[in-house]
mmCIF file of the N, C-alpha and C atoms, coordinates in Angstrom:
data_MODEL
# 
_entry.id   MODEL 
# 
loop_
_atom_site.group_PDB 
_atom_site.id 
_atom_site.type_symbol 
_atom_site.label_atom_id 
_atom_site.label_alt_id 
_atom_site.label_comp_id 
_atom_site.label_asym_id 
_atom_site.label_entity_id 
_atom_site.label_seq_id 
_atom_site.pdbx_PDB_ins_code 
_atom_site.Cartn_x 
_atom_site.Cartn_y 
_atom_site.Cartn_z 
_atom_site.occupancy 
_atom_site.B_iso_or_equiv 
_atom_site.pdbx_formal_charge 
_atom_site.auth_seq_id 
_atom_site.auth_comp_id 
_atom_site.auth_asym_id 
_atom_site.auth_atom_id 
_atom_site.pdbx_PDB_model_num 
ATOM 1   N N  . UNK A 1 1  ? -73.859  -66.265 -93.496  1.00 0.00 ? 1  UNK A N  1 
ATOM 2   C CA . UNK A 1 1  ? -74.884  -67.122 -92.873  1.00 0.00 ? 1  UNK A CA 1 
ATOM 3   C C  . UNK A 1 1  ? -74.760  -68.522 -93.463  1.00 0.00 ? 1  UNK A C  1 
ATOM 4   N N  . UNK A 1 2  ? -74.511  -69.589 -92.626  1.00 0.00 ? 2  UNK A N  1 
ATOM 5   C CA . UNK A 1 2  ? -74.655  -70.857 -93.125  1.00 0.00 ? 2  UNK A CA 1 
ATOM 6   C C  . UNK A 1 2  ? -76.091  -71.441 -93.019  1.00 0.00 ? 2  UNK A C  1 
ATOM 7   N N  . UNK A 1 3  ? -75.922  -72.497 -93.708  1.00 0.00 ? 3  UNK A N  1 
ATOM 8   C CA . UNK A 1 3  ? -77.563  -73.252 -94.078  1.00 0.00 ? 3  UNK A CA 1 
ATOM 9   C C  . UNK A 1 3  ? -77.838  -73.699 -92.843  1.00 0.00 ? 3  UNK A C  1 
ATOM 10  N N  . UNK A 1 4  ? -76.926  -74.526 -91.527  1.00 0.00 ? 4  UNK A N  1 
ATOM 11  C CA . UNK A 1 4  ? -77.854  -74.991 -90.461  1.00 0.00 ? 4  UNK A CA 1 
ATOM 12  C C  . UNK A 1 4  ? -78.544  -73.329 -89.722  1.00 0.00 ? 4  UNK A C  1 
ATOM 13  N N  . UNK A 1 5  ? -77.795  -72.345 -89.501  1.00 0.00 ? 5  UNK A N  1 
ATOM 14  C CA . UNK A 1 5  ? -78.245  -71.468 -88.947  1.00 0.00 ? 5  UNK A CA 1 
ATOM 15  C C  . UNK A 1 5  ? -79.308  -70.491 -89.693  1.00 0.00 ? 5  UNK A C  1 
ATOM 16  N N  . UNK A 1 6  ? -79.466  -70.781 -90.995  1.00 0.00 ? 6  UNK A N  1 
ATOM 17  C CA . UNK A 1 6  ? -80.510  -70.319 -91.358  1.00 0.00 ? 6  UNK A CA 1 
ATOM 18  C C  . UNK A 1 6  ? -81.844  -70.802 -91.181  1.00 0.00 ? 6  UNK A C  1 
ATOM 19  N N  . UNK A 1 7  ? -81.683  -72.148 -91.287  1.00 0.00 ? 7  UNK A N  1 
ATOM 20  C CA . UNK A 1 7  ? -82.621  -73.588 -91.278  1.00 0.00 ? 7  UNK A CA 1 
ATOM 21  C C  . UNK A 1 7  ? -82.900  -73.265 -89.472  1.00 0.00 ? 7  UNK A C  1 
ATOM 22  N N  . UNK A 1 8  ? -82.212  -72.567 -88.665  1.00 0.00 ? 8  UNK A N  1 
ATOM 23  C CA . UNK A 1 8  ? -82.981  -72.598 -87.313  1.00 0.00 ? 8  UNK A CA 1 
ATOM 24  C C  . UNK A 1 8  ? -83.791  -71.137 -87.375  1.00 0.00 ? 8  UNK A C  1 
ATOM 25  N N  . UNK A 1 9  ? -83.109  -70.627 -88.091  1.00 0.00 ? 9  UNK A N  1 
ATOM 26  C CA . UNK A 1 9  ? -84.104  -69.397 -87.646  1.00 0.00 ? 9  UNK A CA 1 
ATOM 27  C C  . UNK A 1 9  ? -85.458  -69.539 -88.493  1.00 0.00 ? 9  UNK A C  1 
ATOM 28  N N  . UNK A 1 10 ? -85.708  -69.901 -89.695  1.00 0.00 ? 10 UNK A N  1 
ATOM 29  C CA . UNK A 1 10 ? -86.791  -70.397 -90.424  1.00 0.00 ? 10 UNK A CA 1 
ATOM 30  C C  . UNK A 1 10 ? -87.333  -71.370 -89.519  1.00 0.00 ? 10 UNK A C  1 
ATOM 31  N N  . UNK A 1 11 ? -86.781  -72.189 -89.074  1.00 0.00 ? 11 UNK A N  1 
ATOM 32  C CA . UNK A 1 11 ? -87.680  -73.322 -88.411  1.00 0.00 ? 11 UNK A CA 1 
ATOM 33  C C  . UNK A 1 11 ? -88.611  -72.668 -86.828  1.00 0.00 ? 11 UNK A C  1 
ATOM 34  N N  . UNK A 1 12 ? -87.863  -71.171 -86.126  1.00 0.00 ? 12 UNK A N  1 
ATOM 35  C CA . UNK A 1 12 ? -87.931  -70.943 -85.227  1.00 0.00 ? 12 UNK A CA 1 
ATOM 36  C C  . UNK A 1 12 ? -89.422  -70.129 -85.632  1.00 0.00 ? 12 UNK A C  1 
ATOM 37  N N  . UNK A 1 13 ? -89.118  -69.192 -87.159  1.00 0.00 ? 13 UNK A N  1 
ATOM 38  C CA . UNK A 1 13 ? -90.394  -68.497 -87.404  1.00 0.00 ? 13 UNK A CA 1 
ATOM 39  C C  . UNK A 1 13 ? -91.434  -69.026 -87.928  1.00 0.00 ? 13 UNK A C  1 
ATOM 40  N N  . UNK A 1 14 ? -91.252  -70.836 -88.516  1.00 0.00 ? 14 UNK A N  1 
ATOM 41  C CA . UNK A 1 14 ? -92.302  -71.040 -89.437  1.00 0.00 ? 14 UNK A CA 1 
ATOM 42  C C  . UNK A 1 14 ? -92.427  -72.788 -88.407  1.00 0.00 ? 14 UNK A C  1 
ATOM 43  N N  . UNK A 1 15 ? -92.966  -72.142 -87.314  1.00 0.00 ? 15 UNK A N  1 
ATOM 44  C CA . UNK A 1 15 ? -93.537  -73.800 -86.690  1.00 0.00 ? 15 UNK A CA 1 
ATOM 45  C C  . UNK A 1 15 ? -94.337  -74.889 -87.132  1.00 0.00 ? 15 UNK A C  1 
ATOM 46  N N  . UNK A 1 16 ? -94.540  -75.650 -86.966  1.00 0.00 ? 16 UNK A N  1 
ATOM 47  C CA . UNK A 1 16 ? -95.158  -76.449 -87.900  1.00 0.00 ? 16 UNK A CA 1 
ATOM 48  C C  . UNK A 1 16 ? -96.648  -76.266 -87.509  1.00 0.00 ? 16 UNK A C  1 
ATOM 49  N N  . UNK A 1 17 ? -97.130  -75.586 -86.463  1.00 0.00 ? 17 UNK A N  1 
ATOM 50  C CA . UNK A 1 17 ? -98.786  -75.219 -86.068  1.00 0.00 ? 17 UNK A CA 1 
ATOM 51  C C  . UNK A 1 17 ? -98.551  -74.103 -86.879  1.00 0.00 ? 17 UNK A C  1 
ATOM 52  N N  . UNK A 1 18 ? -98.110  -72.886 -87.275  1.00 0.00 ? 18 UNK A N  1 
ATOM 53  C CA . UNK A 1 18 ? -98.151  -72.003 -88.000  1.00 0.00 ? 18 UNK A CA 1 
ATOM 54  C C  . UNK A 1 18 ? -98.518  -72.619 -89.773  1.00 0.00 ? 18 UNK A C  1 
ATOM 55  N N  . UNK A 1 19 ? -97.597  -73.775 -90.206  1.00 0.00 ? 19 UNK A N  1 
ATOM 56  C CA . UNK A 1 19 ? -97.639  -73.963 -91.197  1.00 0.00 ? 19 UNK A CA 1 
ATOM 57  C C  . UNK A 1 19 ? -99.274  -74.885 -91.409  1.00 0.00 ? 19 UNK A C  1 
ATOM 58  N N  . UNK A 1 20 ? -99.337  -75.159 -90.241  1.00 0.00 ? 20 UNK A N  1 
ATOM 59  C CA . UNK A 1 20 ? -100.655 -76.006 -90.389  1.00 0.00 ? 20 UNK A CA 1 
ATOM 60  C C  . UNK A 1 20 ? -101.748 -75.268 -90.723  1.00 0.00 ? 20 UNK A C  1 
ATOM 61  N N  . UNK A 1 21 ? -101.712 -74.214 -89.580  1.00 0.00 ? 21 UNK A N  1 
ATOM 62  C CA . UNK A 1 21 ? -102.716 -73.027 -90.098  1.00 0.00 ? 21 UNK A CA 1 
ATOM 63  C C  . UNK A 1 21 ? -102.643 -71.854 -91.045  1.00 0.00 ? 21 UNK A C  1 
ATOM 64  N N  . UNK A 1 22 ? -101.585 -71.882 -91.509  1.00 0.00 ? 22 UNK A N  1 
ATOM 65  C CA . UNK A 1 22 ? -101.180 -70.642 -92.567  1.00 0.00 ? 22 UNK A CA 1 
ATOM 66  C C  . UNK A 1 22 ? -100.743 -71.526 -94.194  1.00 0.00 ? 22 UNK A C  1 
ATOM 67  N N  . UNK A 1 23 ? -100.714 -72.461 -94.074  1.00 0.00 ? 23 UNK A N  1 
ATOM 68  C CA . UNK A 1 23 ? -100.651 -73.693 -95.399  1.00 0.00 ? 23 UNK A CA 1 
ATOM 69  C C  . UNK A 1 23 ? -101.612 -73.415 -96.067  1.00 0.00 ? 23 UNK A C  1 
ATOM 70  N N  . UNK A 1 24 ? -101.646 -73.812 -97.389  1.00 0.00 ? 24 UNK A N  1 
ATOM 71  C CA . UNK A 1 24 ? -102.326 -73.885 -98.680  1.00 0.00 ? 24 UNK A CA 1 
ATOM 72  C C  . UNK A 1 24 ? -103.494 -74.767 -98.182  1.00 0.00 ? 24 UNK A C  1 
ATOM 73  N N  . UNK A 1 25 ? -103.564 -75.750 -97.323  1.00 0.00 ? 25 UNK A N  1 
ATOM 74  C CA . UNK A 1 25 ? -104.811 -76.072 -96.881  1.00 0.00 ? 25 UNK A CA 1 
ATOM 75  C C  . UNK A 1 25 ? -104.957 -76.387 -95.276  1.00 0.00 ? 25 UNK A C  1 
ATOM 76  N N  . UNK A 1 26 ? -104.695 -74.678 -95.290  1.00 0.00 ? 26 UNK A N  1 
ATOM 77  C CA . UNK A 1 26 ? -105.211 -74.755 -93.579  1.00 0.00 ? 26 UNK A CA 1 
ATOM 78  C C  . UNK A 1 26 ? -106.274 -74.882 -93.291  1.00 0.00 ? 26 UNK A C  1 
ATOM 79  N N  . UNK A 1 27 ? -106.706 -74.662 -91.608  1.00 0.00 ? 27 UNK A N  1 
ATOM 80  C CA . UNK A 1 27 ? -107.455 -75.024 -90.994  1.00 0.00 ? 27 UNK A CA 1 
ATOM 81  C C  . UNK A 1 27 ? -108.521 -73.281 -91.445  1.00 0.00 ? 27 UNK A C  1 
ATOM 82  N N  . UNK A 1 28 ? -108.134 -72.561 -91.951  1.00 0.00 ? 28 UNK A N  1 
ATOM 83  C CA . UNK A 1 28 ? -108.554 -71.358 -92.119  1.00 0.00 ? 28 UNK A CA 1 
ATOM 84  C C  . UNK A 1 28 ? -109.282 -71.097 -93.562  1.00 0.00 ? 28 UNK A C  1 
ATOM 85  N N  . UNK A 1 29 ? -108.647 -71.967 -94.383  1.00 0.00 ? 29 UNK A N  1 
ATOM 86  C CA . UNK A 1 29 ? -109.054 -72.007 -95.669  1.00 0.00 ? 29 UNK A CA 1 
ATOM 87  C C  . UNK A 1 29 ? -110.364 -73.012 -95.702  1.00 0.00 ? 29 UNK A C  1 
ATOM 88  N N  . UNK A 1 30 ? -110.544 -73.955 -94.898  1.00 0.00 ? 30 UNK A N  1 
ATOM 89  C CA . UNK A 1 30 ? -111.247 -74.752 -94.397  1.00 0.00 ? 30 UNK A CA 1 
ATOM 90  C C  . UNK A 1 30 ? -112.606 -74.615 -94.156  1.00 0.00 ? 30 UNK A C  1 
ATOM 91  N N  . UNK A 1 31 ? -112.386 -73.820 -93.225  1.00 0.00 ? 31 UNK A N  1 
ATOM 92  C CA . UNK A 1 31 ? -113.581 -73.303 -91.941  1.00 0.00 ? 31 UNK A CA 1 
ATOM 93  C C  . UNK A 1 31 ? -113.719 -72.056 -93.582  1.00 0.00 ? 31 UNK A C  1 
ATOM 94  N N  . UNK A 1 32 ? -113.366 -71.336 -94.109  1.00 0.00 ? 32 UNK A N  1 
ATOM 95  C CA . UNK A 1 32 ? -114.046 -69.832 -95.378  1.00 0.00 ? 32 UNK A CA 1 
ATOM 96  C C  . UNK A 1 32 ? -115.117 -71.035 -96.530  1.00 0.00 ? 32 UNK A C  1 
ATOM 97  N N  . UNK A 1 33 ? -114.159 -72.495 -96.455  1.00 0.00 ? 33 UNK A N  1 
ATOM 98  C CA . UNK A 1 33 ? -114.634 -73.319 -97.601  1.00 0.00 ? 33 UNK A CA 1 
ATOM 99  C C  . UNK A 1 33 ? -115.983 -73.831 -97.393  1.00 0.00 ? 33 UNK A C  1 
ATOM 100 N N  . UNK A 1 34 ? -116.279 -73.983 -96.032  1.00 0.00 ? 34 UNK A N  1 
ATOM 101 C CA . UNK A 1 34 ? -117.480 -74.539 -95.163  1.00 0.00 ? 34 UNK A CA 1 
ATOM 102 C C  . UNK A 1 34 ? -118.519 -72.756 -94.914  1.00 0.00 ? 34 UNK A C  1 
ATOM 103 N N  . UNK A 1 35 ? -117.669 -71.809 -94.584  1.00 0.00 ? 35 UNK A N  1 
ATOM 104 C CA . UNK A 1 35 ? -118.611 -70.822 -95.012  1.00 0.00 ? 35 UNK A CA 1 
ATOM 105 C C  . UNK A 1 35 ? -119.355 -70.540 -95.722  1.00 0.00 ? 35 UNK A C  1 
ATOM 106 N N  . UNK A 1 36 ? -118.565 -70.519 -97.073  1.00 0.00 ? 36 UNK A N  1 
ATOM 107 C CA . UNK A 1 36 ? -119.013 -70.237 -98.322  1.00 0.00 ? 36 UNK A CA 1 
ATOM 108 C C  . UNK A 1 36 ? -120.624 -71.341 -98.723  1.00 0.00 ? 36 UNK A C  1 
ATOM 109 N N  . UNK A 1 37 ? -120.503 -73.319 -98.353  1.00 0.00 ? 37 UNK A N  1 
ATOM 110 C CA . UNK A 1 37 ? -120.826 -73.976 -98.774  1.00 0.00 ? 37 UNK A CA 1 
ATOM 111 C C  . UNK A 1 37 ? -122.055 -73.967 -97.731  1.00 0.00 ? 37 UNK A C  1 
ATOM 112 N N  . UNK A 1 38 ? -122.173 -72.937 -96.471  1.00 0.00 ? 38 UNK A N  1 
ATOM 113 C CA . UNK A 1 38 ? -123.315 -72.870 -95.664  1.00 0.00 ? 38 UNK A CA 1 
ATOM 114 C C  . UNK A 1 38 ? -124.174 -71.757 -96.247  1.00 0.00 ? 38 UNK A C  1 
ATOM 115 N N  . UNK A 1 39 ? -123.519 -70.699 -96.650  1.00 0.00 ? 39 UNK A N  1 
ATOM 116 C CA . UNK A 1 39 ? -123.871 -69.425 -97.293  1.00 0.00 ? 39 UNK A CA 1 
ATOM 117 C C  . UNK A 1 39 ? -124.784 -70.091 -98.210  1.00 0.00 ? 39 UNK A C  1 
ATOM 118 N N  . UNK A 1 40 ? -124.199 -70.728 -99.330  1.00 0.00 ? 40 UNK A N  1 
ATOM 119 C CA . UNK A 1 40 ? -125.165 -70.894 -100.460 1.00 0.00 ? 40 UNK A CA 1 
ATOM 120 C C  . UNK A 1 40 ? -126.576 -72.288 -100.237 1.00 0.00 ? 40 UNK A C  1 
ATOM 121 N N  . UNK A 1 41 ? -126.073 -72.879 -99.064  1.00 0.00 ? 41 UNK A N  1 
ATOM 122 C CA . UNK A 1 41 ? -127.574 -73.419 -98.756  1.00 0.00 ? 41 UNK A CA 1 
ATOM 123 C C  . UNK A 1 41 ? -128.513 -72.863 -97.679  1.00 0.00 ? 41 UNK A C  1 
ATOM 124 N N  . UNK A 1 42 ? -128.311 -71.895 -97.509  1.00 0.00 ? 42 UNK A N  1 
ATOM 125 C CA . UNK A 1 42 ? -129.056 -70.692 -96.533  1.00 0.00 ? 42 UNK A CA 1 
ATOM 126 C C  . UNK A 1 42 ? -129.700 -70.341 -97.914  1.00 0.00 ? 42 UNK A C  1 
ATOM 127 N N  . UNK A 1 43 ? -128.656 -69.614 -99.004  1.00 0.00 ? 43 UNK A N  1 
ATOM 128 C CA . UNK A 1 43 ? -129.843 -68.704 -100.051 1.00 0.00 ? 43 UNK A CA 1 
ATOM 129 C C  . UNK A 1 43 ? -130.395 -69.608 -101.010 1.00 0.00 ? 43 UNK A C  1 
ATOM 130 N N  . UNK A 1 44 ? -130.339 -70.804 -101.275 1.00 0.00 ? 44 UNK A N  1 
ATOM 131 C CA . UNK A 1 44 ? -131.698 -71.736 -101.815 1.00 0.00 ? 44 UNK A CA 1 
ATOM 132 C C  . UNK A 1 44 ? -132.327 -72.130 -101.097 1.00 0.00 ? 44 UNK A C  1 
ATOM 133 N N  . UNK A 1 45 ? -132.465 -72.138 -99.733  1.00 0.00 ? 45 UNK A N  1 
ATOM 134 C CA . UNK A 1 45 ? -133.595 -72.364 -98.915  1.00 0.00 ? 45 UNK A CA 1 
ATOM 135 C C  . UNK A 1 45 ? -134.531 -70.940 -98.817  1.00 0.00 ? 45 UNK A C  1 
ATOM 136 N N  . UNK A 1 46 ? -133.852 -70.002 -99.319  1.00 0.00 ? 46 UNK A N  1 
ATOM 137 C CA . UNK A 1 46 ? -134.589 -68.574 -99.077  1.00 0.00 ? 46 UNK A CA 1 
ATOM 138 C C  . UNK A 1 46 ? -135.853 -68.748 -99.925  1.00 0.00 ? 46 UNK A C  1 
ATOM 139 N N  . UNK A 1 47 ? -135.528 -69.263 -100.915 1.00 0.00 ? 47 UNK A N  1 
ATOM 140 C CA . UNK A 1 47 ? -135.913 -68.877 -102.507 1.00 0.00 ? 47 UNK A CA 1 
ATOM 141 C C  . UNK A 1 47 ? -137.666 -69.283 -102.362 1.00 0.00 ? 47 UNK A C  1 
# 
């Protein structure tokens, strides 16, 4: 296997909308980070 033909098949499985949403700061990690930061002003308003 040479490097351009590896470099297509990686590029074919890891699109750059995949990497956007599956990245260290996706759109997924995002939206859990905004969960979390709604969660805890729901339970001091409980109090």
């Amino acid at each position: 296997v040479d490097a351009n033909s590896l470099t297509t098949e990686l590029s074919d499985i890891f699109v750059p909308d995949d990497t956007f949403l599956l990245g260290p700061q996706s759109l997924l990690d995002l939206g859990s980070c905004k969960t979390t930061a709604h969660t805890k002003e729901s339970l001091s308003m409980d109090e």
